[in-house]
N, C-alpha and C positions, 0 to 999 in steps of 0.2 A: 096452465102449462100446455104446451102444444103436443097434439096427438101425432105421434107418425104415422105412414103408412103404413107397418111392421106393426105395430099396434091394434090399428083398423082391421085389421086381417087375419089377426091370430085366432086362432082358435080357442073353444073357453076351457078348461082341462077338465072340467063336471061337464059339460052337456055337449062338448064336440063340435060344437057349430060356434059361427062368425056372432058374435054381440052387437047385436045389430042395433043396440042404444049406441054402442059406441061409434060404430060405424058412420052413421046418421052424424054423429057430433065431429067428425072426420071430414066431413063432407060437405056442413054447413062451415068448418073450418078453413078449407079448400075454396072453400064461392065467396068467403071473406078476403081471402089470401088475393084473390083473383079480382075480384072489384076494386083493392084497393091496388093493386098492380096498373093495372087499366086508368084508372085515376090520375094515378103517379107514375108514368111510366118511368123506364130510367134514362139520364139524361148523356146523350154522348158528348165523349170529349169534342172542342172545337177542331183539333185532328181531325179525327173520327166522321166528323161531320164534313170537312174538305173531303176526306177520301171517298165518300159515301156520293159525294155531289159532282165526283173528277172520276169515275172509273180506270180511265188513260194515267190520272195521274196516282192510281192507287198500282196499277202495273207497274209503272216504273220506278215507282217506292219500295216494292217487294220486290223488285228484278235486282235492283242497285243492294239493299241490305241481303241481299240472298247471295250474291256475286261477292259479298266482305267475309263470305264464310259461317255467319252466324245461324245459329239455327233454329228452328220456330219454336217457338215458347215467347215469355214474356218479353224478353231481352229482345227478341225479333221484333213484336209490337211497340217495343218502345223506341226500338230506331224511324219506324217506318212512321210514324205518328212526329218524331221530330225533324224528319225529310220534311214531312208534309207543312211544318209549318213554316220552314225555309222561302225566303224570297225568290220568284221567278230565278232570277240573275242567280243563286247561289245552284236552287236546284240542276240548273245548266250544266254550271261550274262542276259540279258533284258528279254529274252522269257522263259528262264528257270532258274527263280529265286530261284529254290533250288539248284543250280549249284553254284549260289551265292554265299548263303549261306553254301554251304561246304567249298567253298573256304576263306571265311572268317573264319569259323572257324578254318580251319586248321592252316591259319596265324597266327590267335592270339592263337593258342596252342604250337605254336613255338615260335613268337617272341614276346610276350606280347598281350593286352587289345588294338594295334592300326587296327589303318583300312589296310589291300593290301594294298599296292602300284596298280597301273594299269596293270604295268609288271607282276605281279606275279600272276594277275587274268586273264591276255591274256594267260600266261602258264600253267595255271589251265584248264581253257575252251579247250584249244586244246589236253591238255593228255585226261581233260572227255570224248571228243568227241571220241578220234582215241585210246583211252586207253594204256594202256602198257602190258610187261609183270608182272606184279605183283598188277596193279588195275583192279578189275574187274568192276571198272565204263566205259563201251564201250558206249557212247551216240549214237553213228552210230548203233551198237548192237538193241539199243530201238528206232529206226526208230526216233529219233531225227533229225530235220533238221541242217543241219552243217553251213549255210549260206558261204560257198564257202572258209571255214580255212582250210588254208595251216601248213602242220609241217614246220617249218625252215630246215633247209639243217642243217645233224648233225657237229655240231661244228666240226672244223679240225684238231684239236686237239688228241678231241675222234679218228677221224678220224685214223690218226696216229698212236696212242694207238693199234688202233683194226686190223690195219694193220701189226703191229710190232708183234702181237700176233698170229698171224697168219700161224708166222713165227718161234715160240719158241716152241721147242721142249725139250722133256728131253735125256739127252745125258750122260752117263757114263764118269767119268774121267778118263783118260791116266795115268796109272803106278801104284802108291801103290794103290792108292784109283780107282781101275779101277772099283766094284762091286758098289761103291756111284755114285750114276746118279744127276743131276742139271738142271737147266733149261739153253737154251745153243739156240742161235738165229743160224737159216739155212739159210744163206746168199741164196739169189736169183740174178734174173737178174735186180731186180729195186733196190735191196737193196746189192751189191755185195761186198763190203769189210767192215771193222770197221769203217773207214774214213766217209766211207757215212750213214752208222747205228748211229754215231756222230753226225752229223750233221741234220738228223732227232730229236734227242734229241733236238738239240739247236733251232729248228723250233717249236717242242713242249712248249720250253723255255728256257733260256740259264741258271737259276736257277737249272731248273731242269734236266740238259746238266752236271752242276756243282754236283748236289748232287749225279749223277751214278759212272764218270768220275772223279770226284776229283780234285787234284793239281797233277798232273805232277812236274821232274825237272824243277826249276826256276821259278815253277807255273805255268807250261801248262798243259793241261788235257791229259789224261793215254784214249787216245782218240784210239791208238791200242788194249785194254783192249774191246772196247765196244763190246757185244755180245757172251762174252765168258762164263762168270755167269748174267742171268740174273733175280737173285732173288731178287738183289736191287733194279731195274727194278720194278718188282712185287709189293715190297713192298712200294714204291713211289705212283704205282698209286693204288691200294687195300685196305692201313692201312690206321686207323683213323689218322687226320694230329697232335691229341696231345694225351697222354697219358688220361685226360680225354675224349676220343671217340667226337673229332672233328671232324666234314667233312672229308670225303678221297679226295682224289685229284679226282674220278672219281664224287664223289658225286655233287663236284663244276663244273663238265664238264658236267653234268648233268642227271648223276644216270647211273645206270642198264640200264634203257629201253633205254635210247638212247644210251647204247653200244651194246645191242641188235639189235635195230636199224642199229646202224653200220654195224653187222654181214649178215643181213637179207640184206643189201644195197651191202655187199661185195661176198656177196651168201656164208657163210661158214653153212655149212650143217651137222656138227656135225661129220661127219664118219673119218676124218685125223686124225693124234696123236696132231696136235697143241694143245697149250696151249688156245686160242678161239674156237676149235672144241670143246675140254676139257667143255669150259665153256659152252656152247651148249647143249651139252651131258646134264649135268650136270642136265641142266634146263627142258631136255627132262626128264630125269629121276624123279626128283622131282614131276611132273605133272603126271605120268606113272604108280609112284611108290604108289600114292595116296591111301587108302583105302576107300575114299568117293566117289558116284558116281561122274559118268564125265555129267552127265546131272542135269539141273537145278530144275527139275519137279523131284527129286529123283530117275529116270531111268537111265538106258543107263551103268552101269556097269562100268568095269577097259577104261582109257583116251587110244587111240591110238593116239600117237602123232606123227604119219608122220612126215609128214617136220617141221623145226623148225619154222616155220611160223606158219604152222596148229598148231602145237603144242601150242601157244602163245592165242588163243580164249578164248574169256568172259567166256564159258560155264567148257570149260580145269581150267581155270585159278580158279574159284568162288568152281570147287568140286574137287582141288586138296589144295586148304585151309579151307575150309570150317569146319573140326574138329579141326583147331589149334585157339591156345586163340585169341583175339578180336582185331582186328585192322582196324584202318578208312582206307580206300582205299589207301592214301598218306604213311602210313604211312608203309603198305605192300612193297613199294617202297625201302624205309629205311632198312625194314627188306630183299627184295632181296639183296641188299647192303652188308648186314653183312654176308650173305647166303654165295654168290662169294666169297666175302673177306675170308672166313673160307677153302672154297671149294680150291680157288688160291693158298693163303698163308700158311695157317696152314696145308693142305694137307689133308684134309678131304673128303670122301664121300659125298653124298648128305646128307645121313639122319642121316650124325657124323653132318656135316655141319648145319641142321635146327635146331639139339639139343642143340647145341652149341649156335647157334644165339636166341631161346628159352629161354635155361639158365635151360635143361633137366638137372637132376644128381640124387645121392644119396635123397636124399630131396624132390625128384620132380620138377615140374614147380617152378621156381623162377626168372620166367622172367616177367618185367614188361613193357607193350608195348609199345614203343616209341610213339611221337606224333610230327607231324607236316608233312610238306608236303617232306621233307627229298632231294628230288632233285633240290631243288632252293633254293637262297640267299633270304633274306628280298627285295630287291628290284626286285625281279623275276628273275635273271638271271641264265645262267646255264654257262657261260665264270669263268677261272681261277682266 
């Protein structure tokens, strides 16, 4: 049976002093207690051990459950400890409940009167946080804590896409029509005959392999054709997918910003003739071409947009829209969409291209703002 300290220490009621047999056996008690302690130490929860390893993130687990009212004791520990095992994306969510709530309403401006999905609030949290080019919601901008979100690696698709563009230049036709130029792929060393320009389609999708390419005799694809005009190209991934102004195929790949993305990842810097320099350009100009200041305190004059990176900033971005009609942050998305699309496809300038996307004319404004978050499906996703 285990000696206490209370024990160890008492007094003997005959001789007045400490029993110091007992003592002794207290003691060797104690250095057994303690070796196997040391041994065995005890083991933290996997909580316990995130917060131990995030001190940042152990602050704003105690700030958020202390802000709910609750008060320290176990019930305190046990909020904080299930913050901590929360995904990046939810803890965002948690701390900056007006993030939330845009994201909710953007949902249900799009898809009805339901709640997100998770998906689509995880992809909400990470555009607020690292922004785009065309939301000027940058949460890293407002010293927001990010709790350790990662963007996903841009779809491969895009990927592909922005690769292929990269690549397409405008080239003059051969013979009568030699003064009419086309969009027209520059074969390279990755990309070196039609064959393999082919066969990227069919990675892309074999649908969409099928709608450049066609039937061939006896129903093979016109697979030496690929590369030669590619405005169908263009218009596969640019145009809305139905004549009421569906998703484009880029929109489902996941907007503008993640082909911007793409470009920024592939280093395209605006100065070549490609058809993605083009779009670059494009975007540089637009922001350049602003007449609203480029600072947010109403200072700071015409944007100098450097590099297409620099060019991309909350500050560029928030006074190079800031005099056009009213759109929630998501929905600026939507409208860089239509921007491209006009800029690519219909062969517009920037500022035929924002009129157009507007719905400028004779009449005036007669454009009425889209709503919704424009670069994701109802279920969050940015895949085909």
């Amino acid at each position: 049976m285990a000696i206490t300290y209370e024990e160890a220490i008492a007094l003997d009621p005959i001789t007045g002093e400490v029993n110091m047999d007992l003592f002794q056996q207290y003691a060797d008690q104690q250095a057994t207690n303690l070796a196997n302690m040391r041994a065995n130490p005890p083991q933290l929860s996997g909580a316990l051990k995130t917060l131990q390893a995030n001190p940042e993130l152990l602050n704003q687990a105690t700030a958020y459950v202390a802000s709910q009212g609750v008060a320290p004791g176990a019930d305190f520990q046990a909020q904080v400890e299930d913050f901590a095992v929360q995904s990046p994306e939810r803890q965002y969510l948690t701390v900056y409940p007006d993030v939330l709530a845009q994201a909710t309403t953007d949902y249900q401006n799009r898809f009805g009167n339901n709640q997100p999905t998770s998906e689509f609030e995880d992809n909400f949290a990470r555009q607020h946080y690292y922004g785009t080019p065309f939301t000027p919601d940058f949460g890293i901008e407002d010293n927001r804590y990010g709790f350790g979100m990662e963007l996903p690696n841009v779809n491969s698709d895009l990927m592909n896409i922005a690769k292929i563009l990269m690549n397409v230049e405008d080239r003059n036709y051969v013979g009568d029509n030699q003064d009419v130029s086309r969009p027209t792929y520059i074969f390279n060393e990755e990309i070196s005959n039609p064959i393999a320009l082919s066969n990227v389609y069919g990675d892309i999708g074999q649908n969409f392999k099928t709608n450049l390419l066609g039937s061939g005799a006896g129903g093979g694809m016109n697979e030496d054709m690929a590369g030669q005009d590619m405005s169908r190209f263009l218009r596969n991934v640019f145009a809305p997918s139905t004549n009421m102004g569906g998703p484009s195929m880029l929109e489902d790949l996941g907007g503008v910003s993640e082909l911007a993305r793409a470009y920024g990842i592939l280093g395209v810097t605006g100065e070549g003739d490609s058809y993605a320099d083009k779009q670059v350009r494009d975007i540089q100009e637009l922001l350049l071409n602003s007449s609203s200041s480029a600072d947010m305190d109403g200072t700071g004059g015409r944007v100098n947009a450097g590099t297409f990176a620099q060019s991309l900033t909350p500050s560029n971005v928030i006074g190079a829209f800031s005099n056009m009609p009213p759109l929630t942050p998501t929905g600026l998305a939507l409208f860089g969409g239509k921007t491209l699309y006009n800029m690519m496809v219909n062969d517009m300038d920037a500022t035929q291209a924002i009129d157009a996307t507007f719905g400028y004319g004779p009449e005036g404004n007669t454009y009425t703002p889209p709503v919704g978050f424009g670069d994701f499906g109802p279920d969050g996703s940015n895949v085909e």
